[in-house]
C-alpha positions as CSV (number, residue, x, y, z in Angstrom):
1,X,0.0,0.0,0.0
2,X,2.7,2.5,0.7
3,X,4.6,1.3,-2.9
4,X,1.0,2.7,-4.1
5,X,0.6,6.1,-2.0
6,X,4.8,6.8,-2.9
7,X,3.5,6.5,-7.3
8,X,0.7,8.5,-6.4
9,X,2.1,11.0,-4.3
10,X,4.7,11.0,-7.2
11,X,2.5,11.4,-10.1
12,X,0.5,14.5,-8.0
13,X,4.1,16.1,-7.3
14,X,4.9,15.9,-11.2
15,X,1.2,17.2,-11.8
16,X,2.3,20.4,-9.7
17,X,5.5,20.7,-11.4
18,X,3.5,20.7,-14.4
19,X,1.1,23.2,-13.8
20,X,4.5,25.4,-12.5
21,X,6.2,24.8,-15.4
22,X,2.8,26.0,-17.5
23,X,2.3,28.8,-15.3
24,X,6.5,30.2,-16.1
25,X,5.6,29.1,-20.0
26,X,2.9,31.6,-20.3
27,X,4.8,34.3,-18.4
28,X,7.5,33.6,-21.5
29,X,4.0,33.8,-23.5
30,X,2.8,37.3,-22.5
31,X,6.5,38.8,-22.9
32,X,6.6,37.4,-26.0
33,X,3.0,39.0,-27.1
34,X,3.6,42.5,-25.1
35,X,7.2,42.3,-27.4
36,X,5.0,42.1,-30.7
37,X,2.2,44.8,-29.3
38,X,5.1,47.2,-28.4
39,X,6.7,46.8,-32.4
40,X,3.4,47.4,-33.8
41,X,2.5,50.4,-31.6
42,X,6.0,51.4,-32.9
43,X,5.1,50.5,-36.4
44,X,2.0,52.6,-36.0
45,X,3.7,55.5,-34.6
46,X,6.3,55.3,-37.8
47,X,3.3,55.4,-40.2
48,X,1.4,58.2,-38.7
49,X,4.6,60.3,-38.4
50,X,4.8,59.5,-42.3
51,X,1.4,60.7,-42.8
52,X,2.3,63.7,-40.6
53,X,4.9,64.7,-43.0
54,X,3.4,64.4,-46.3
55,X,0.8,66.4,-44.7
56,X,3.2,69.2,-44.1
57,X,4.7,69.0,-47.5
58,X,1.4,69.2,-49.2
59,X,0.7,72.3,-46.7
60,X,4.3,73.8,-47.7
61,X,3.6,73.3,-51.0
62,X,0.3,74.6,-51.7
63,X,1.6,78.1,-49.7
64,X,4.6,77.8,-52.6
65,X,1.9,78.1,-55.2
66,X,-0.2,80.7,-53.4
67,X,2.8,83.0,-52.7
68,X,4.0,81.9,-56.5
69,X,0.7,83.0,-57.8
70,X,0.0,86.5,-56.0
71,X,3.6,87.6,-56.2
72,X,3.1,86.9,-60.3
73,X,-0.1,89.1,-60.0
74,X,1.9,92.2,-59.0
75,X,4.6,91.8,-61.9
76,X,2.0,92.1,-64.8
């Protein structure tokens, strides 16, 4: 009876380590996810800053033609 209690105090002990060793593989899990949320925030912040940009080149270029255009005005 005790060979019996021993395997199956055993087998519960490797259940716990088990569960343990689950609990540490999802930590490594959730790093590895917050890791891939933090590049695409990144990613995200890189393409808005893009947008940003062209943005202010279309704005720098549209007050090129206005000032292009009223300065030509006064010539004529």
């Amino acid at each position: 009876m005790a060979v019996v209690l021993g395997v199956m105090t055993a087998r519960l002990g490797m259940v716990f380590f088990g569960v343990a060793g689950m609990a540490v593989g999802a930590v490594g899990v959730m790093r590895g996810l917050l890791v891939i949320a933090g590049f695409v925030m990144l990613s995200g912040f890189a393409v808005m800053l893009g947008g940003v940009l062209v943005m202010f080149g279309g704005l720098v270029m549209m007050v090129d033609g206005v000032l292009a255009h009223v300065l030509s005005r006064g010539d004529g």
